[in-house]
N, C-alpha and C positions, 0 to 999 in steps of 0.2 A: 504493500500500500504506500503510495507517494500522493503528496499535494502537490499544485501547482495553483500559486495566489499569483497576481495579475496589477501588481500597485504597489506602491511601497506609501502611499497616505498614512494617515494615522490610525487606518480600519485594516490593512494589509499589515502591516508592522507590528502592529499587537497581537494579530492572529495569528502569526508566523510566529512569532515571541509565546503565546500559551501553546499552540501545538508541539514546539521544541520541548517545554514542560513538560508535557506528557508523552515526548518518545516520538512523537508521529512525522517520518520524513516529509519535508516539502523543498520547494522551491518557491522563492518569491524575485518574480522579475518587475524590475523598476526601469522605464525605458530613459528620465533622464539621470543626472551623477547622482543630485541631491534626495534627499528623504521626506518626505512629510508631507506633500501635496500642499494644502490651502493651509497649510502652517507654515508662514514665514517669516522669518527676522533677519533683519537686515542693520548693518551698521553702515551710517554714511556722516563725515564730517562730524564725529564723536560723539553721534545721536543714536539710540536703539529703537529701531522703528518695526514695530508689526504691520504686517502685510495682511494678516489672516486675523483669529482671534488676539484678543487682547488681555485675558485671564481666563482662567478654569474656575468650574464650581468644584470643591474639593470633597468628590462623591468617596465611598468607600473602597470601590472598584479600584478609582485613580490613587487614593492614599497606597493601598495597598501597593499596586504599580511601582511609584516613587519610592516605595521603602526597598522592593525588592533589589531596582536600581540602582541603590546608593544614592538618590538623588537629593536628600534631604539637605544636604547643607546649601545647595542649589537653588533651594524653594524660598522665596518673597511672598509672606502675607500683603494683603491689601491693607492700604487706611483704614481707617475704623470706619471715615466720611463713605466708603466707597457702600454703602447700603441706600446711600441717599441719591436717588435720582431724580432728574427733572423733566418738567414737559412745559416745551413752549404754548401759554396761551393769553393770546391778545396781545400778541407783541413781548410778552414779558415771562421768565422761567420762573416756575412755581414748583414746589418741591413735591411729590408724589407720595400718596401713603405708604411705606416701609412694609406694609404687611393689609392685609384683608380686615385684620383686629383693629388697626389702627386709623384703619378709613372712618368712621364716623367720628372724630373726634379730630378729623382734618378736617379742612376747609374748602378743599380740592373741586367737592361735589356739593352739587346744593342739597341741600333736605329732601325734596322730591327724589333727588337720585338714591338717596342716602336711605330715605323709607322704602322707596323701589325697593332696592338690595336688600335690607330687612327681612320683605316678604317673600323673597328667595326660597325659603322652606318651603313655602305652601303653593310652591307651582309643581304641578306632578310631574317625571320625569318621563320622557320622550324617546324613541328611537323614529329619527326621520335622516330617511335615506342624502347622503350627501349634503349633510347638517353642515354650512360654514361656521365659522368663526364668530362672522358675527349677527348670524342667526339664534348659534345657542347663546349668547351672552342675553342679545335682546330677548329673547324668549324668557331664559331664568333670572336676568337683573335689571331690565328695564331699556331702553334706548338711548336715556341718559348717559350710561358708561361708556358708549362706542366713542364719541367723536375724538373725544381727550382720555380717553381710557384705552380701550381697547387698538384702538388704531393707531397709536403712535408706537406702541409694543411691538404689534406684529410688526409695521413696517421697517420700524430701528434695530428688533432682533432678530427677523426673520428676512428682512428684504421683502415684505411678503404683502399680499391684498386680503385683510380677514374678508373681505366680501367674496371669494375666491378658497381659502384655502380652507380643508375640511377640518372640524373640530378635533374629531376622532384619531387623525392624524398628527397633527400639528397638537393639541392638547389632552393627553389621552386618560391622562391621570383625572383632569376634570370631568370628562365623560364619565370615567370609572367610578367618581364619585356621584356621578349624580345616578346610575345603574343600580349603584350598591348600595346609597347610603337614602335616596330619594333626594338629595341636595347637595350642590357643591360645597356650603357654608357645616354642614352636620357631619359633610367628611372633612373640611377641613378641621373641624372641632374634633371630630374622634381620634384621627393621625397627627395632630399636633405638630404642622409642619415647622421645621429650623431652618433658619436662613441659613446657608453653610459659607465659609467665607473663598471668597477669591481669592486665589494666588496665580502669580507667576513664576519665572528664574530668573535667576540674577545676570545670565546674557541672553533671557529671553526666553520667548513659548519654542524656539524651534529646538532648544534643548534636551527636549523630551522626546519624541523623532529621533535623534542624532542618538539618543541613549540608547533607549530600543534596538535603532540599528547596529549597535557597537556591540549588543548580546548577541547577533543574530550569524549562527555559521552557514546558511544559502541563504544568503542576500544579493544578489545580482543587479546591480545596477548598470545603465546604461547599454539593457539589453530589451529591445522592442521586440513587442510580441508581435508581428504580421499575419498570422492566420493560425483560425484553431479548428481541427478537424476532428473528428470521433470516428474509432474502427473498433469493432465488438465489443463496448461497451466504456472503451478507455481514451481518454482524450490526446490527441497530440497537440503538442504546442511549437509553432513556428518560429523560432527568434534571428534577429538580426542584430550583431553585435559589430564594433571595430571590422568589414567588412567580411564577416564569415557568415556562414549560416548553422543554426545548430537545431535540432530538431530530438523534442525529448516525448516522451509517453507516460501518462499519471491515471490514475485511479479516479481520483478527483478535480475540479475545477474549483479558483473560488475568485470568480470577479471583483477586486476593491477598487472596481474604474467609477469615475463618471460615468452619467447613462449615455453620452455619444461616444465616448472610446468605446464602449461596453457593448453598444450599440454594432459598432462597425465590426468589432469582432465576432459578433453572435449572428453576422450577417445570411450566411448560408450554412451553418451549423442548426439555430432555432430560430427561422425567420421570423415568427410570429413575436417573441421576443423583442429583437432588434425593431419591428417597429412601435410595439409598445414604449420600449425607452426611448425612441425618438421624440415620443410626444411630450416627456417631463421638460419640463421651463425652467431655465438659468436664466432668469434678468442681470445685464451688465451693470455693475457696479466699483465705480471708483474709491480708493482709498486715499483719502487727502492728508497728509501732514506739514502743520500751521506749529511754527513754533513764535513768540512773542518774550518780549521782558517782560517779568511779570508787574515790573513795577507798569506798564502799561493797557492794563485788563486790570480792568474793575469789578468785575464779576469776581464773588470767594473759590467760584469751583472748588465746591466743598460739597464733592458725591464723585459720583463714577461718570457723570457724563448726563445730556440732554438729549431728550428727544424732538421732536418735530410732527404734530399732527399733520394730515395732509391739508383741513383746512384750513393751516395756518400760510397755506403755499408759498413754503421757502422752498432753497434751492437744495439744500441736504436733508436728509431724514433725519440727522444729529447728528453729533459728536460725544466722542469716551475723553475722559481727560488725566490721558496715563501718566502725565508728573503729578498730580493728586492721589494716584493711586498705586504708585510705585517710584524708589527712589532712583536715579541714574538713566531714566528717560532723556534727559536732555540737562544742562546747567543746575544746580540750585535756582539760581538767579531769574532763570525762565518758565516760561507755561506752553508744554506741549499737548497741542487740537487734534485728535485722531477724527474726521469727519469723512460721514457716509455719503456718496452723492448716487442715485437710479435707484434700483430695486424695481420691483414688479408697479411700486405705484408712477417712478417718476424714471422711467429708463432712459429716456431722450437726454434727461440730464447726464446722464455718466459717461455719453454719448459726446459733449460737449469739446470743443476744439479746447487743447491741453491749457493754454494760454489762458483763454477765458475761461474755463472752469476753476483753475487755480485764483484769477482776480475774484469770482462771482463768491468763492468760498472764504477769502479774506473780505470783502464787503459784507458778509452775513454773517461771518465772526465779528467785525466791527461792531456793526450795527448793534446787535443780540450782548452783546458781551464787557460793551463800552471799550473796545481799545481806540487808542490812541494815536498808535503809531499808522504811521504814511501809508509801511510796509511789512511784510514779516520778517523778522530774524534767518528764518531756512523754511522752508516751502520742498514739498512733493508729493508726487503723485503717482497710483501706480492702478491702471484700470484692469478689474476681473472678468472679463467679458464672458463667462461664464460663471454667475458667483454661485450660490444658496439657490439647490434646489425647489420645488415650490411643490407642498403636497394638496395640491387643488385635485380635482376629480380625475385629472388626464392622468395623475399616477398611480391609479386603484387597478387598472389591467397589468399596471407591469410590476406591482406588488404581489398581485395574484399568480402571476405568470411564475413569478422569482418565486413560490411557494410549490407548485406544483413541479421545478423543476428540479428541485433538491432530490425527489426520486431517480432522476438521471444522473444524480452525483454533480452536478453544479449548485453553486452556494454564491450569495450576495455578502458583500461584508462592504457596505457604501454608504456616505450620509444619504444617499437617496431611499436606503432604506431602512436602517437604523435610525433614525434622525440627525439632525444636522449639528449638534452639540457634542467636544471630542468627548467628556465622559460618556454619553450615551453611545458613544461606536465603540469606548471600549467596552464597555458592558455588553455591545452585543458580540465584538469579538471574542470576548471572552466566554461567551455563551454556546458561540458557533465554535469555537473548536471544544467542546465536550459535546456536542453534537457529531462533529466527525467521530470526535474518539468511540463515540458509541458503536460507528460503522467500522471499526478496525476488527480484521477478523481476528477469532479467537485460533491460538496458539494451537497450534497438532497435538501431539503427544508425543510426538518423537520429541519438541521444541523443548 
């Protein structure tokens, strides 16, 4: 029995990493040098800038990870500010309730909203097909919560349109609470959820990736896969390296591609497949870094960062404010802007000629933030043109499809279908290789 993973992201890398644990040969091919996929760090002009995410929630899954790694002396908790977030409204950032508990006793929502959410309990719970986002919210908490509530979350954490993307999906725990408990507010009271704190590393998220791959003895980088074919029941795999060609045969498949690599690979293997993933949606999205003196930003940025309703229609979804929230970002002396520009609600923006999007993102830091300065300190930009999958309805065939095909011995390990959060890919990673282990056959008797 041999694997063969297809990605070296952070859902390939972890998979590859629990299946060594338990004994189980693989190959994991990465077609460029580096590691990590939408985890990037970069150092430029004595700045450490994220490309990809900007902290981890510090699940159990990932502690445990970090400990096995040695990674611990590596690790940066968050500010304490970093629980506090904002949302642009009427021109001006207001601070967000910290918890579900704490909303009535802000000021955020009016009493209307506020009694709405209340009666939460006493709306019975529902299964209706192809339930968005912000269908279930207005259904179980009123209409009130979407404008400055719900919709500046989905589209600042998920790049995403809750009028589009499925509850169940994208929120599943809430579902599951309203299934089980008859109320999202009576499961949140019985589970007693904890904020858990965010962290990073002290040269960054892409530390974590680079660890991973420093355990891992068949790691292949810089080896593309070109075609995959199946002969009585085993997959072959076509690679192209430094100008050879190598051609190997496995047991198992396990795609941690995007759904268009993943796509073009599945093409005449599971057609039916490959067109299903062609239908999931990457809205392009820019990652902008705005550094300033601080002495000239009057805003405390004192949280993690703001968000942007769409009726507020700015030109970014928001910004993280990673010198508030971790040391060695940038100066003491300075304030570094991590700012979102497209996503599913505003793509045309990300879209923007490089020039003018970087001016249009220091005008809406000004503006929003009262800086002073002319110009920024250090400026960049770096466009995703494919970012955050979107799980709207177009990706329910190729969910389904990815489920029926594991009987063939092909396996998914991708934010498109874990979700898009690196603790929840290693969770699922680590779930999907005790799932293979299961399929490993059992020893002879001669063995």
């Amino acid at each position: 029995m041999r694997v063969a993973i297809i990605g070296a992201g952070i859902s390939g890398l972890a998979l590859a990493y629990y299946l060594q644990k338990m004994g189980i040969p693989y190959d994991l091919f990465e077609e460029s040098e580096e590691v990590g996929g939408n985890i990037k760090t970069i150092e430029k002009e004595g700045y450490l800038l994220e490309l990809g995410p900007n902290a981890l929630q510090c699940t159990p899954q990932l502690q445990a990870l970090i400990r096995e790694l040695k990674l611990e002396p590596e690790v940066v908790q968050s500010a304490q500010a970093a629980h506090h977030r904002y949302i642009l409204r009427n021109g001006v950032y207001e601070k967000l309730p910290d918890n579900p508990f704490s909303l009535l006793s802000n000021t955020f929502f009016s009493w209307n909203t506020k009694l709405r959410i209340l009666q939460e309990k006493r709306v019975p719970a529902a299964d209706i097909d192809y339930e968005t986002v912000n269908q279930f919210f207005e259904r179980r908490f009123g209409p009130g919560i979407l404008k400055y509530g719900v919709n500046p979350l989905i589209g600042g954490l998920l790049g995403g349109d809750p009028e589009k993307l499925l509850i169940h999906k994208v929120l599943p725990t809430l579902k599951h609470m309203e299934n089980n408990y008859g109320s999202v507010l009576k499961g949140l009271v019985k589970n007693n959820p904890l904020t858990t704190d965010n962290i990073s590393f002290i040269n960054g998220m892409q530390t974590l990736p680079k660890a991973i791959a420093g355990k891992l003895i068949s790691l292949y980088t810089g080896h593309r896969v070109e075609m995959i074919t199946r002969n009585q029941g085993r997959y072959i795999i076509s690679c192209a390296t430094t100008g050879e060609y190598d051609t190997r045969e496995y047991t198992m498949l396990v795609l941690a591609l995007p759904a268009l690599p993943a796509a073009e690979l599945l093409h005449y293997t599971f057609p039916g497949m490959a067109a299903a993933l062609q239908n999931i949606h990457y809205p392009p999205m820019a990652v902008v870094h705005t550094i300033y003196n601080r002495r000239d930003v009057r805003h405390a940025l004192d949280g993690y960062g703001a968000l942007h309703p769409k009726a507020e229609c700015t030109f970014a979804v928001g910004s993280v404010w990673p010198s508030s929230l971790f040391e060695g970002r940038c100066r003491p002396h300075e304030a570094l802007f991590t700012s979102f520009v497209g996503g599913a609600q505003y793509p045309e923006n990300a879209l923007t000629n490089k020039e003018q999007l970087l001016e249009c993102v220091h005008q809406e830091l000004s503006e929003k933030y009262g800086i002073t300065a002319s110009k920024p300190v250090f400026e960049h930009m770096h466009l995703w043109q494919h970012s955050i999958p979107q799980y709207d309805m177009h990706i329910e065939d190729a969910h389904h499809m990815a489920e029926n095909l594991e009987q063939d011995g092909l396996f998914i390990a991708a934010n498109w279908q874990a979700g898009v959060s690196v603790p929840g890919c290693i969770k699922h990673a680590q779930e999907l290789a005790a799932k293979i282990n299961l399929k490993r056959p059992a020893p002879s008797i001669a063995e």
